[in-house]
N, CA, C and O of each residue as an XYZ file, in Angstrom:
932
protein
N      50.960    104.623     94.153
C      51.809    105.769     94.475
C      53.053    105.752     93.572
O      53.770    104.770     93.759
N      53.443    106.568     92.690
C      54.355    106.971     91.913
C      55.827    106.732     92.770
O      56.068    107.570     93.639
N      56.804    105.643     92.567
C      57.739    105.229     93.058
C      59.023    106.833     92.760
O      59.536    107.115     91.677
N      59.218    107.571     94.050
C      60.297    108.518     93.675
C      61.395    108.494     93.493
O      62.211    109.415     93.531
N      61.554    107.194     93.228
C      63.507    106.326     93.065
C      63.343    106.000     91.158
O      64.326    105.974     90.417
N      62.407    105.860     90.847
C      62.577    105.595     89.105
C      62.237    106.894     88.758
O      62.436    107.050     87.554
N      61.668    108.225     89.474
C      61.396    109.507     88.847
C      62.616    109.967     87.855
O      63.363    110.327     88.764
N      63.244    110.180     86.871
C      64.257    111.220     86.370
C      64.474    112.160     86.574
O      63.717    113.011     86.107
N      65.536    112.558     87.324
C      65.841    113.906     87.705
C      65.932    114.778     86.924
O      66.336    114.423     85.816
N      65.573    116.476     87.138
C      66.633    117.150     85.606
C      67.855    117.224     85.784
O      68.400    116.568     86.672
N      68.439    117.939     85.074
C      69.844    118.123     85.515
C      69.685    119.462     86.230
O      70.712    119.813     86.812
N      68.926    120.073     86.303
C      69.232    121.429     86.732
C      69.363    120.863     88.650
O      69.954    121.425     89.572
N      68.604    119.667     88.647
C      68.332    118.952     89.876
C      69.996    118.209     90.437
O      70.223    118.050     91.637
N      70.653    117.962     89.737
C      71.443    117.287     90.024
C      72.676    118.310     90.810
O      72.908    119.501     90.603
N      73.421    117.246     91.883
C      74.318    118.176     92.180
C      75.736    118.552     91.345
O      76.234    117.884     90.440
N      76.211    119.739     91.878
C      76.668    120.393     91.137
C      77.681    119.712     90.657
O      77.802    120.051     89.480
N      78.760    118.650     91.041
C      79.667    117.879     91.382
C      79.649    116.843     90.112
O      80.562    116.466     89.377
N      78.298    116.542     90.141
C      78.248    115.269     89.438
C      77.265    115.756     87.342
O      76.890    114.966     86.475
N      77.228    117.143     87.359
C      77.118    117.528     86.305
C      77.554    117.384     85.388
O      76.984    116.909     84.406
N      78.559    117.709     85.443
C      79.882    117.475     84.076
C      79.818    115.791     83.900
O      79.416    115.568     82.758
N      79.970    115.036     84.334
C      80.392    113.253     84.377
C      78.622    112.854     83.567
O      78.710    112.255     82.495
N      77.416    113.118     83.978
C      76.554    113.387     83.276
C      76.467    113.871     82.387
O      76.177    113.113     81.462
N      76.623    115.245     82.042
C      76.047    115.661     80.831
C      76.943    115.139     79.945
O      76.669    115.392     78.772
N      78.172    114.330     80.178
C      79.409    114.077     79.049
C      78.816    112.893     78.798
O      78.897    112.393     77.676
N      78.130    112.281     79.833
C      77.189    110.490     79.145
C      76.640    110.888     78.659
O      76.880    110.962     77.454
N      75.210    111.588     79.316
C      74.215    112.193     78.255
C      74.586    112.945     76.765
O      74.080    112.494     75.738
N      75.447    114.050     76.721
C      75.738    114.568     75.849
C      76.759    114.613     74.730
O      76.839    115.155     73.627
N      77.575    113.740     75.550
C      78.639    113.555     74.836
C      79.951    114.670     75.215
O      79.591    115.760     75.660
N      81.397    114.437     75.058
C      82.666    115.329     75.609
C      82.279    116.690     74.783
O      82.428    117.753     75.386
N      82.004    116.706     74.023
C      81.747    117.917     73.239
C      81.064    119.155     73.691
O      81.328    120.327     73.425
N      80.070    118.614     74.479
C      79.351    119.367     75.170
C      79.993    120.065     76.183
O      79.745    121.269     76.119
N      80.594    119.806     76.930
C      81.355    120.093     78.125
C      82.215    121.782     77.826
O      82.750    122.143     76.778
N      82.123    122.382     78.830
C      83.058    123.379     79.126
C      84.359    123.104     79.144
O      84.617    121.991     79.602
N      85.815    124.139     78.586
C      86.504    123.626     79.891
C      86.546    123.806     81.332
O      87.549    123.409     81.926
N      85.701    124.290     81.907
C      85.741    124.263     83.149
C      85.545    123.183     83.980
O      86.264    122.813     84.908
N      83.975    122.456     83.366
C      83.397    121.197     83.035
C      84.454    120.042     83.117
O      84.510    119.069     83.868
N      85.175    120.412     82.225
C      86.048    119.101     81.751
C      87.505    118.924     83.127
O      88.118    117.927     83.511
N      87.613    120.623     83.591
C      88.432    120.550     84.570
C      88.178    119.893     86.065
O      88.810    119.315     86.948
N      86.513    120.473     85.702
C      86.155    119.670     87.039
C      85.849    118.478     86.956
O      85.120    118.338     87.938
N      85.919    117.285     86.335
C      85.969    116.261     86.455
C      87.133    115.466     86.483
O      87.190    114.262     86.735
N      88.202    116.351     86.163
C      89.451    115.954     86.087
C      89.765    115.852     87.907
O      90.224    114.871     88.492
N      89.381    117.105     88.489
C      89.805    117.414     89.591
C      88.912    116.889     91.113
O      89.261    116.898     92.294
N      87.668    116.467     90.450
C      86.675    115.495     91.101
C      85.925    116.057     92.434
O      84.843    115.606     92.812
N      86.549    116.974     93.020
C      85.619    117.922     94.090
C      86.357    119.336     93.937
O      87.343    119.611     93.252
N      85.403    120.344     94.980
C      86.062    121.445     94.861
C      85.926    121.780     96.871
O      86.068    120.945     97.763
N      85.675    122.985     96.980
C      85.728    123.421     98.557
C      84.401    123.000     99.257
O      83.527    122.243     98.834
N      84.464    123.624    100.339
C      83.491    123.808    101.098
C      82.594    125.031    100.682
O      81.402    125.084    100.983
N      83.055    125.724    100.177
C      82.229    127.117     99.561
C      82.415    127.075     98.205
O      81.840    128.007     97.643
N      82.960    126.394     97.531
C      82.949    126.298     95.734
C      82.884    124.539     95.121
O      83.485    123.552     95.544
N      81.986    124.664     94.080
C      81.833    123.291     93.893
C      82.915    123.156     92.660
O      83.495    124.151     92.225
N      83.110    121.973     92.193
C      84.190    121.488     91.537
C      84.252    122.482     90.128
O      85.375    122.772     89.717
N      83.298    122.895     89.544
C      83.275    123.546     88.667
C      83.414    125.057     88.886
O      83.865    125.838     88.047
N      83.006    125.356     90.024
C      83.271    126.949     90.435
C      84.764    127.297     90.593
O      85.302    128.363     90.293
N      85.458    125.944     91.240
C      86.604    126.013     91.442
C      87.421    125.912     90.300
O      88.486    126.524     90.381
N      87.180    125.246     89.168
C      87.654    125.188     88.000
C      87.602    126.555     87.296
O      88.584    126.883     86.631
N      86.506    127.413     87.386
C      86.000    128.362     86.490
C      86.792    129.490     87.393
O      86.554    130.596     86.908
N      87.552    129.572     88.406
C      88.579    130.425     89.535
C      89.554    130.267     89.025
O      90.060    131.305     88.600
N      90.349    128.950     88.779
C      91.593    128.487     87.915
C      91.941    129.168     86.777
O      93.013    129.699     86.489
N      90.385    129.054     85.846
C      90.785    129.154     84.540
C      90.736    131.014     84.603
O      91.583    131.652     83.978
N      89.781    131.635     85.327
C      89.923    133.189     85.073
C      91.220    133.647     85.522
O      91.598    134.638     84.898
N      92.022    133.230     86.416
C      92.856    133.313     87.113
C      94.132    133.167     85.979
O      95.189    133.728     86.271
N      94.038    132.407     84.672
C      94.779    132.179     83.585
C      94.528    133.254     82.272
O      95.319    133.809     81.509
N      93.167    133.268     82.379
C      92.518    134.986     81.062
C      91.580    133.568     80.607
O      91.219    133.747     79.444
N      91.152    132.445     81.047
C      91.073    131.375     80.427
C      91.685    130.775     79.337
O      91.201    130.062     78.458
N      92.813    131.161     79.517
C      93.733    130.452     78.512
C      94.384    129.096     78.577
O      95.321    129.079     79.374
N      94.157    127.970     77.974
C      94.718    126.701     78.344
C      95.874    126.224     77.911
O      96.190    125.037     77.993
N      96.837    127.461     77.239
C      98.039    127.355     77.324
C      98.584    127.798     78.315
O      99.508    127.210     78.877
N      98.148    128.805     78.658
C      98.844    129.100     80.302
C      98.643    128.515     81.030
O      99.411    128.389     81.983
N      97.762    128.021     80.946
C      97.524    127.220     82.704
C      98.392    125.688     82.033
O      98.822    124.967     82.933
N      98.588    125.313     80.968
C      99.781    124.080     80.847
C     100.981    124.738     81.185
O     101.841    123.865     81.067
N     101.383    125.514     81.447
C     102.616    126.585     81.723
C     102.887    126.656     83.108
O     103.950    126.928     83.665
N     101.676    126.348     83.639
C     101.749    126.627     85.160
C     102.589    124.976     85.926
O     102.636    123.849     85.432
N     103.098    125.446     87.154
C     103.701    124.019     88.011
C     102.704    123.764     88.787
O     101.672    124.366     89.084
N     103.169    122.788     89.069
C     102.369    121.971     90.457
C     102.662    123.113     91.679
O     101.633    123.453     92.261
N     103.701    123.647     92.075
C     103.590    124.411     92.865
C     103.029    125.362     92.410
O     102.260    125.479     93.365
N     102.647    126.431     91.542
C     101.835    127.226     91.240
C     100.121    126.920     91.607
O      99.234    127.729     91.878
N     100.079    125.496     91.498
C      98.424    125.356     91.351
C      98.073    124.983     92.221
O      96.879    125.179     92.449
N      98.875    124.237     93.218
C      98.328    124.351     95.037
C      98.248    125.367     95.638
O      97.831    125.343     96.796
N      98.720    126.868     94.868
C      98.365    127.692     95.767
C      96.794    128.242     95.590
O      96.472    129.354     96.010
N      95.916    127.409     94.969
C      94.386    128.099     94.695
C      94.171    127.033     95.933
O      94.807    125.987     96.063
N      93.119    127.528     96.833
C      92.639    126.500     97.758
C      91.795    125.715     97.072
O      91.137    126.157     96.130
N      91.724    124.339     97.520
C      90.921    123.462     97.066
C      92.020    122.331     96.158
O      91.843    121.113     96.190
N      92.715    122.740     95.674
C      93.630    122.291     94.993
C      95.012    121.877     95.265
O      95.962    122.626     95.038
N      95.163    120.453     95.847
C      96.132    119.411     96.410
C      97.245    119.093     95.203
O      96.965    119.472     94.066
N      98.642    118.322     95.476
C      99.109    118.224     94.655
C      98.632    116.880     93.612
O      98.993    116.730     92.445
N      97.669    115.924     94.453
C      96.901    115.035     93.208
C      96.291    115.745     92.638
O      96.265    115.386     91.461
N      95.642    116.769     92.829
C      94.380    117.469     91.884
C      95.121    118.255     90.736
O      94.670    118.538     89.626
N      96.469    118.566     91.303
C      97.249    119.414     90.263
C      97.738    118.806     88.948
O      97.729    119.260     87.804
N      98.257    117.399     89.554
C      99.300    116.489     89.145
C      98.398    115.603     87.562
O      98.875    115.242     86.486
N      96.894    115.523     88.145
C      96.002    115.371     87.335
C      95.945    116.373     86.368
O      96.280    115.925     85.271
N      95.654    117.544     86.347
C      94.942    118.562     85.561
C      96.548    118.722     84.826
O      96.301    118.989     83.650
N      98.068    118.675     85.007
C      98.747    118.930     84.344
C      98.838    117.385     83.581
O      99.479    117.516     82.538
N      98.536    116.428     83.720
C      98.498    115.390     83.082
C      97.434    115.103     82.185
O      97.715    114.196     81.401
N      96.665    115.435     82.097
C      95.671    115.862     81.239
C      96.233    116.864     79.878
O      96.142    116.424     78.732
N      96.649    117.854     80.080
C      97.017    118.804     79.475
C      98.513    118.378     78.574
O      98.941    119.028     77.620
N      99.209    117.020     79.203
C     100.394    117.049     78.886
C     100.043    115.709     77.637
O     100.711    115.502     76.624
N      98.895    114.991     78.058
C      98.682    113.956     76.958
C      97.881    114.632     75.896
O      97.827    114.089     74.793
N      97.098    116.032     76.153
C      97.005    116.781     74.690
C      97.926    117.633     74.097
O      97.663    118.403     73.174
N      98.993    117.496     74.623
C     100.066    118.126     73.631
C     100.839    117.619     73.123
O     101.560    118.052     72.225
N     100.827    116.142     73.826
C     102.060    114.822     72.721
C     100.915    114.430     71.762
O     101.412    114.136     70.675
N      99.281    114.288     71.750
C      98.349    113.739     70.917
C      98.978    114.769     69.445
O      99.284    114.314     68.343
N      99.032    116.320     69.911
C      98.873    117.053     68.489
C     100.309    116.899     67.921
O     100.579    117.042     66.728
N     101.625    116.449     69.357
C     103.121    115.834     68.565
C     102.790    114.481     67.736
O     103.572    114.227     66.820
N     101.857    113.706     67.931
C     102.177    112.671     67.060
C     101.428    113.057     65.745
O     101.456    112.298     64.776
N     100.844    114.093     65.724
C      99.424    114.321     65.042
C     101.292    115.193     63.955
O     101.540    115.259     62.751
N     101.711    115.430     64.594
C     102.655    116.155     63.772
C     103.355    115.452     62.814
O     103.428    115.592     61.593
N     104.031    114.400     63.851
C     104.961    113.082     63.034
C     104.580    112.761     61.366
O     105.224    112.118     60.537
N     103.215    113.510     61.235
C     102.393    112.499     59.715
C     102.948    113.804     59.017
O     103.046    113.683     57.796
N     103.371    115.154     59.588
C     103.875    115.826     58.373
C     105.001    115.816     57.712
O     105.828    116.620     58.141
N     105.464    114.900     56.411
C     106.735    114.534     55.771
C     107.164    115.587     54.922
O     108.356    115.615     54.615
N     106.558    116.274     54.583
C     107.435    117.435     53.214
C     106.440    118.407     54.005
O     105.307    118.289     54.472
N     107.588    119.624     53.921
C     107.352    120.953     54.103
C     107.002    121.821     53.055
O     107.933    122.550     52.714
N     105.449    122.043     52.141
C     105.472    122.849     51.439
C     104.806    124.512     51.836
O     104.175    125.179     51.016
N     105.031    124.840     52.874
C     104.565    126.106     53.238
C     105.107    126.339     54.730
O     105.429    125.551     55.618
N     105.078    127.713     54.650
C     105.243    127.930     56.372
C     104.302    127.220     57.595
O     104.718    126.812     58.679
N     102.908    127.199     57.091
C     102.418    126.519     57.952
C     102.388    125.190     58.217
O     101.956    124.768     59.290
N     102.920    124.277     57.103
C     103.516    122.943     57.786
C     104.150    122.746     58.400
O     104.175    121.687     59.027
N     105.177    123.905     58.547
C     106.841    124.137     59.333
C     105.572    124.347     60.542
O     105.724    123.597     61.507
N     104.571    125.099     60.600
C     104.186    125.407     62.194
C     103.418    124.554     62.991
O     103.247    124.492     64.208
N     102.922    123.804     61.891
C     102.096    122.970     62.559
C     103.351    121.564     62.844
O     103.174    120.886     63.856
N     104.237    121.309     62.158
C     105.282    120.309     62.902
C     106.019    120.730     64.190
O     106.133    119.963     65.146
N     106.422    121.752     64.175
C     106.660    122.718     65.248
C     106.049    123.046     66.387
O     106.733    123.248     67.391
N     104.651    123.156     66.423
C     104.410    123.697     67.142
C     104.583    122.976     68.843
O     105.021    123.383     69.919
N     103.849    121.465     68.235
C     104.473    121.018     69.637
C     105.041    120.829     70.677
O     104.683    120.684     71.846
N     106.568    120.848     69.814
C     107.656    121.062     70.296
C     107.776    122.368     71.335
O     108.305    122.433     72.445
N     107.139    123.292     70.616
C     107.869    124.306     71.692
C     106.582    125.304     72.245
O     106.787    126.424     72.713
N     105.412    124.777     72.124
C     104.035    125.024     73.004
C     104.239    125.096     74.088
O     105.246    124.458     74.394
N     103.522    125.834     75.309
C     103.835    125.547     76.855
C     105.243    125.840     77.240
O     105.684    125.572     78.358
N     105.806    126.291     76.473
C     107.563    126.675     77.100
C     107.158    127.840     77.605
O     106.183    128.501     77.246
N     108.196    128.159     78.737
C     108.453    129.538     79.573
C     109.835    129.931     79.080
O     110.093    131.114     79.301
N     110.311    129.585     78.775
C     111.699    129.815     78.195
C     112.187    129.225     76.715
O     111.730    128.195     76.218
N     112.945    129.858     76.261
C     113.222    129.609     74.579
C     114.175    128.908     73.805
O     115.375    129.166     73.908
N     113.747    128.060     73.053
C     114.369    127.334     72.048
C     114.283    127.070     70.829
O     113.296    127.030     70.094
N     115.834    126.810     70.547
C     115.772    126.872     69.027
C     116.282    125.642     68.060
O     117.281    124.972     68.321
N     115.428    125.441     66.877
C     115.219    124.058     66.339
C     115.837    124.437     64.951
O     116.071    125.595     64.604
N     116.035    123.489     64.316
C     116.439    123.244     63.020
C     115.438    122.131     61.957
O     115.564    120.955     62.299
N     114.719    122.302     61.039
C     114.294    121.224     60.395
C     115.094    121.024     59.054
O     115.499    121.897     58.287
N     115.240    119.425     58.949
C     116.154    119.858     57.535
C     115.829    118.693     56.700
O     115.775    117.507     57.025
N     115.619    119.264     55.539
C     115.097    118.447     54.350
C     115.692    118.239     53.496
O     116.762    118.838     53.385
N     115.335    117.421     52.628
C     116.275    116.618     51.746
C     114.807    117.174     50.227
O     113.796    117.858     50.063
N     115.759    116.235     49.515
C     115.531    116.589     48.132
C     113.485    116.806     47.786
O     113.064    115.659     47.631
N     112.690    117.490     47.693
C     111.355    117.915     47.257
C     111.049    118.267     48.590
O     109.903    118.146     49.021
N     112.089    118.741     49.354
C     111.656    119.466     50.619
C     111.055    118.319     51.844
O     109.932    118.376     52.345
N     111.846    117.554     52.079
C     110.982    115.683     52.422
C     111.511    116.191     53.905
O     112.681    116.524     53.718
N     111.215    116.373     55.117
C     111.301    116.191     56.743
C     112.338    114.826     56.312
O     112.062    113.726     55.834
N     113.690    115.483     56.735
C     115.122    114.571     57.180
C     114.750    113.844     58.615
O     114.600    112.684     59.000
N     114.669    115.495     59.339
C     115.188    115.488     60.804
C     114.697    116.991     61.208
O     114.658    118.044     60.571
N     114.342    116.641     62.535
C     113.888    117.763     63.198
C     114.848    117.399     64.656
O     114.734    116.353     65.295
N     115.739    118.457     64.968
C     116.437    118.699     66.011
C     116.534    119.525     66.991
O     116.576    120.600     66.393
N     116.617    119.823     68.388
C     116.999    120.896     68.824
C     118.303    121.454     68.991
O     119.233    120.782     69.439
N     118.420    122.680     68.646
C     119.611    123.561     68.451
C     119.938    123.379     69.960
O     120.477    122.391     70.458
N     119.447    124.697     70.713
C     119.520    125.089     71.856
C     118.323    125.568     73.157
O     117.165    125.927     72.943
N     118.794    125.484     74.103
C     117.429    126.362     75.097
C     118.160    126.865     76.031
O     119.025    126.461     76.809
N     117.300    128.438     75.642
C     117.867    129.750     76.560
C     116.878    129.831     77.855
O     116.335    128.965     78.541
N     116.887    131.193     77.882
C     116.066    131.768     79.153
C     115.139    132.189     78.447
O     115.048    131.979     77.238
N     114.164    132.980     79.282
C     112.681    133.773     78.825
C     112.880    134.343     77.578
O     112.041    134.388     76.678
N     114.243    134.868     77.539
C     114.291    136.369     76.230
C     115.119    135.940     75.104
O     114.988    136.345     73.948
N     116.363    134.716     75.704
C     116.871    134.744     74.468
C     117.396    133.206     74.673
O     117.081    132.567     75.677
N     118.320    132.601     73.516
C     118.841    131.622     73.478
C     120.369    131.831     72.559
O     120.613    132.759     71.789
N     121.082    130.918     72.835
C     122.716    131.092     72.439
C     122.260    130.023     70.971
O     121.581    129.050     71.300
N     122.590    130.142     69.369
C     122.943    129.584     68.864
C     123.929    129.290     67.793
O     124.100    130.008     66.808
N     124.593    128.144     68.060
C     125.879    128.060     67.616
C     125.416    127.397     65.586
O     124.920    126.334     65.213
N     125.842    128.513     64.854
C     126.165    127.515     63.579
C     126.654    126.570     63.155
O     126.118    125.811     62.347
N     127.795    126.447     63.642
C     128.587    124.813     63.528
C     127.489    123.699     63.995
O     127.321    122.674     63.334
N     126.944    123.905     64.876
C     126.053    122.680     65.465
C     125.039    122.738     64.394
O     124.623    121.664     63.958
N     124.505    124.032     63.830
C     123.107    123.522     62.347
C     123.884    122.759     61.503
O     123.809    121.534     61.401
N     124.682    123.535     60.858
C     125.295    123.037     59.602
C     126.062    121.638     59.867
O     125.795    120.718     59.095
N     126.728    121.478     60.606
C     127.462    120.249     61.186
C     125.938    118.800     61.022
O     125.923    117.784     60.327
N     125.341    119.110     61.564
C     123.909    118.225     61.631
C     123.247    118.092     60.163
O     122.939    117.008     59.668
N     123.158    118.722     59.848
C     122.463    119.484     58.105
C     123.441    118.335     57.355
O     123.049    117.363     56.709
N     124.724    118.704     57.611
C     125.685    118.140     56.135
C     125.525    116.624     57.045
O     125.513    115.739     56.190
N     125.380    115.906     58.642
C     124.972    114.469     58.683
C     124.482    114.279     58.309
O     124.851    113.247     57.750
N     122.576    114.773     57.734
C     121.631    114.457     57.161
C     121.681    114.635     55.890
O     120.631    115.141     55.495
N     122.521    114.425     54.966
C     122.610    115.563     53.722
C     121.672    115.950     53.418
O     121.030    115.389     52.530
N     121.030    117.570     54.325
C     120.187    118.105     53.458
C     120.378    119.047     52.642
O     121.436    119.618     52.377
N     119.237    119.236     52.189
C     119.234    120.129     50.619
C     119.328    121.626     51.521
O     120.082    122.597     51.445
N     118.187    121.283     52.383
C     117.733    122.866     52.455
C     117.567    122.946     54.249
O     117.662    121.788     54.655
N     117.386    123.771     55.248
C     116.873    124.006     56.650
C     115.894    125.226     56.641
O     115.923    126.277     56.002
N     114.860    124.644     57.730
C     113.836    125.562     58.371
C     114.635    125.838     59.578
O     115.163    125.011     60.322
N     114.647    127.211     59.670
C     115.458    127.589     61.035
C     113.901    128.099     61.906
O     112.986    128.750     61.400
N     113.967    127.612     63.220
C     113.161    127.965     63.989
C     113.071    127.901     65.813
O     113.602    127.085     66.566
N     112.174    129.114     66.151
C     112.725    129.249     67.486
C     111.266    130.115     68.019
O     110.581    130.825     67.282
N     111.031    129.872     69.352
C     110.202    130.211     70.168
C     110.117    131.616     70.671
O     111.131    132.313     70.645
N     108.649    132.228     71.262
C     109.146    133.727     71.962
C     107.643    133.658     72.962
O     106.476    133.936     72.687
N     108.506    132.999     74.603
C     107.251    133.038     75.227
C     106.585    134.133     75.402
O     105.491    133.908     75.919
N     106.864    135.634     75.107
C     106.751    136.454     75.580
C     105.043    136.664     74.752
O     104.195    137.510     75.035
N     104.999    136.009     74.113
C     103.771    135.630     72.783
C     103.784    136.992     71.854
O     102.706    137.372     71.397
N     105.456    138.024     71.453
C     105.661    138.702     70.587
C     106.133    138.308     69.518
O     107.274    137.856     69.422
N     105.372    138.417     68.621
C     105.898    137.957     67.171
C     106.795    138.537     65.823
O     107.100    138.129     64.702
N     107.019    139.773     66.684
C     107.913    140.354     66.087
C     109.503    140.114     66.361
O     110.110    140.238     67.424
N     109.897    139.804     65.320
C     111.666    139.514     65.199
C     112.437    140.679     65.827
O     112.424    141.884     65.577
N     113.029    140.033     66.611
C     114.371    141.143     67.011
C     115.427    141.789     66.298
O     115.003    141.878     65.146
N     116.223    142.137     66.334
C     117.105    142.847     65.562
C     118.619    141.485     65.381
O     119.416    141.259     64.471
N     118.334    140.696     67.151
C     119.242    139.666     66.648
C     118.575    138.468     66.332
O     119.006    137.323     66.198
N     117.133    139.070     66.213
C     117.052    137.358     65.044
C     117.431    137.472     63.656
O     117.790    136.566     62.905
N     117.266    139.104     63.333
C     117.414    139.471     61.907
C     118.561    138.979     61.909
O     118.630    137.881     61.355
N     119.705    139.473     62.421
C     121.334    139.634     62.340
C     121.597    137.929     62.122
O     121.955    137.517     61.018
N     121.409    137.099     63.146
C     121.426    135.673     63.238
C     120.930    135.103     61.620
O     121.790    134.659     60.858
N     119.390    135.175     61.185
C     119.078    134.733     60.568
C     119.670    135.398     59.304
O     118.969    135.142     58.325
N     120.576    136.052     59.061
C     121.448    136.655     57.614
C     122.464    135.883     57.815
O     122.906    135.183     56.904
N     123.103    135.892     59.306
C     124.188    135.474     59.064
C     124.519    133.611     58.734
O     125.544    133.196     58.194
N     123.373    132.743     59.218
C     123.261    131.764     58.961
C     122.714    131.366     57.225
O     123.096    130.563     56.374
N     121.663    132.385     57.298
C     121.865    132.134     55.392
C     122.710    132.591     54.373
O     122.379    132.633     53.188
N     124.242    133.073     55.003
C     125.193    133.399     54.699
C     125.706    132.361     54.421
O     126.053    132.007     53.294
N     125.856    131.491     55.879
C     126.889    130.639     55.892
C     126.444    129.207     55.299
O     127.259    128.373     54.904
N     125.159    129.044     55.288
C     124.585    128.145     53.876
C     124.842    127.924     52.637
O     124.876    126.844     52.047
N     125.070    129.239     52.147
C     125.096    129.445     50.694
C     126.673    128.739     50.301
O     127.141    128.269     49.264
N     127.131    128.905     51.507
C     129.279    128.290     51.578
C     129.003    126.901     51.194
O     129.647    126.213     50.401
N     127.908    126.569     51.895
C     128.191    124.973     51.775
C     127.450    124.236     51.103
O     127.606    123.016     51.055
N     125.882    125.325     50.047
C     125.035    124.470     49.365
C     123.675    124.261     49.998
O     122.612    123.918     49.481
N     124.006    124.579     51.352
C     122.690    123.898     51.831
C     121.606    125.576     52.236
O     122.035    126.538     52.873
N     120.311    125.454     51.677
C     119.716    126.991     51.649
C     118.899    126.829     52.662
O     118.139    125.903     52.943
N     119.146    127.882     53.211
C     118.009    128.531     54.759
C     117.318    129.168     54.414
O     117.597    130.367     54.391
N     115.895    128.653     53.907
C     114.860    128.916     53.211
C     113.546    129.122     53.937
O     112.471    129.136     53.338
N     113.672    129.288     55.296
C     113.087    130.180     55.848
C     113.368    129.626     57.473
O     113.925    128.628     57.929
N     112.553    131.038     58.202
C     112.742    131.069     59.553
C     111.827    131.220     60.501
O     111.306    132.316     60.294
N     111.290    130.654     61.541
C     109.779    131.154     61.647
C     109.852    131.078     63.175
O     110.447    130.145     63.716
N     109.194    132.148     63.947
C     108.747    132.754     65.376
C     107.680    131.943     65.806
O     106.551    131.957     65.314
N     108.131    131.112     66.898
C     106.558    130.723     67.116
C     106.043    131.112     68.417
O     106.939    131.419     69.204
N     104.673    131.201     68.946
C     103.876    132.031     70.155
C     102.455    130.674     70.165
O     102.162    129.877     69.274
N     101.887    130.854     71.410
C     100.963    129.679     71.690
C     100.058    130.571     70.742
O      98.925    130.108     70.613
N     100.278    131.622     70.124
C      98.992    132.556     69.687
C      99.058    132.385     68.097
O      98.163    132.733     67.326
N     100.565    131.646     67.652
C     100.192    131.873     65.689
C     101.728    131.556     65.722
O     102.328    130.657     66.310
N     102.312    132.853     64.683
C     103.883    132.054     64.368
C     103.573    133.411     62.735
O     102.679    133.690     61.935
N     105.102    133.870     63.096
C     106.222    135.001     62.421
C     106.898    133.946     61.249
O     107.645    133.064     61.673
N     106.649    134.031     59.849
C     107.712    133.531     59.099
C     108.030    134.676     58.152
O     107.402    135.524     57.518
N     110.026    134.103     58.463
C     110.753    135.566     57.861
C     110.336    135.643     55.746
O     110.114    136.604     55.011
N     110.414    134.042     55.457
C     109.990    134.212     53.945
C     108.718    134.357     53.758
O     108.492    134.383     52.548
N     107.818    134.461     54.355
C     106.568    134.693     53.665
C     106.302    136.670     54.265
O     105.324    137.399     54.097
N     107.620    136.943     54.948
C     107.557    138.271     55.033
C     108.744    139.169     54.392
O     109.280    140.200     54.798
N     108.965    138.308     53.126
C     110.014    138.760     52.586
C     111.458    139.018     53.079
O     112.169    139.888     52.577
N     111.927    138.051     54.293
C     113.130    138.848     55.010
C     114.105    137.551     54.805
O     114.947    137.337     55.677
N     114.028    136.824     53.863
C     114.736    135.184     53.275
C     115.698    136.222     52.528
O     116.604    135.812     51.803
């Protein structure tokens, strides 16, 4: 008689719960959804939704976007049933060790030769914000990453920044040159009228002291606005 304990199950056989943790042995992380990947993070789901149904509620509930849902609090995410503040506390911890992985992934960029090095050093920094801030990068001689600082952090729409605090920092580091840069959760990438105004008046006050504001760049979880590669340097 054919022993039904060494039979192999399929997976279509398996319960729903224990899918994802399988197919990631069998298949490898790659394979996985994020929904998949949420529900194993989060390890059960309801009485009427299994861990992955409940995951795949989360994520529509976001547009499936996994910057928003890193955006979200712990109090935001206990309010889906099924979802305790360990289950939360997990899934934002998850999310928070892939966004310092792509900050250190940043650290290796030393010279700025394009806007998109400025975004990809950047981006880290100010990914997952609900509210806005503004940075300074400042380089030294062949454009070499001095120092990357934060200016300031506003509210949703705007932020206060003071020039004395760039330039003051700039001439500690003696740099040659600054990337001026700043966030817009609103994920609009179009410059305001006082970023224009700001960003003249700071490459105004550069030119006084030598040191050139050689560009400026918008960033959104969706891409990133730079004023010199749109002619507005």
């Amino acid at each position: 008689m054919e022993n039904i304990y060494d039979k192999k199950l399929p997976i279509t056989a398996w319960a729903e719960d224990d899918r994802p943790r399988e197919k990631m042995m069998l298949k490898g992380r790659q394979s996985l959804s994020d929904a998949e990947l949420i529900a194993i993070l989060i390890g059960s789901g309801t009485a009427k939704l299994s861990a992955v149904d409940l995951s795949k509620h989360i994520l529509n509930a976001v547009n499936n976007d996994l910057n928003t849902l890193a955006k979200l609090s712990i109090k935001e995410l206990v309010k889906f049933n099924g979802i305790g503040e360990a289950k939360a506390i997990s899934i934002l911890a998850a999310l928070e060790l892939g966004r310092r992985r792509k900050e250190e992934d940043a650290t290796k960029i030393t010279r700025i030769i394009s806007s998109k090095d400025t975004y990809l050093l950047m981006r880290p920094y100010l990914a997952d914000l609900g509210h806005e801030e503004f940075w300074a990068v400042f380089l030294g001689r062949s454009n070499r990453v001095l120092s990357v600082q934060n200016i300031s952090k506003g509210g949703v729409s705007s932020t206060v920044v003071d020039p004395k605090i760039i330039f003051k920092l700039a001439l500690e580091h003696t740099a040659s040159n600054v990337v001026l840069v700043h966030n817009h959760p609103s994920g609009n990438l179009k410059p305001s009228q006082q970023d224009l105004i700001l960003t003249s008046k700071l490459k105004q006050a550069g030119l006084m002291l030598d040191i050139a504001v050689v560009d400026h760049l918008i960033i959104t979880d969706g891409g990133f606005y730079s004023f010199a590669d749109e002619g507005k340097m």
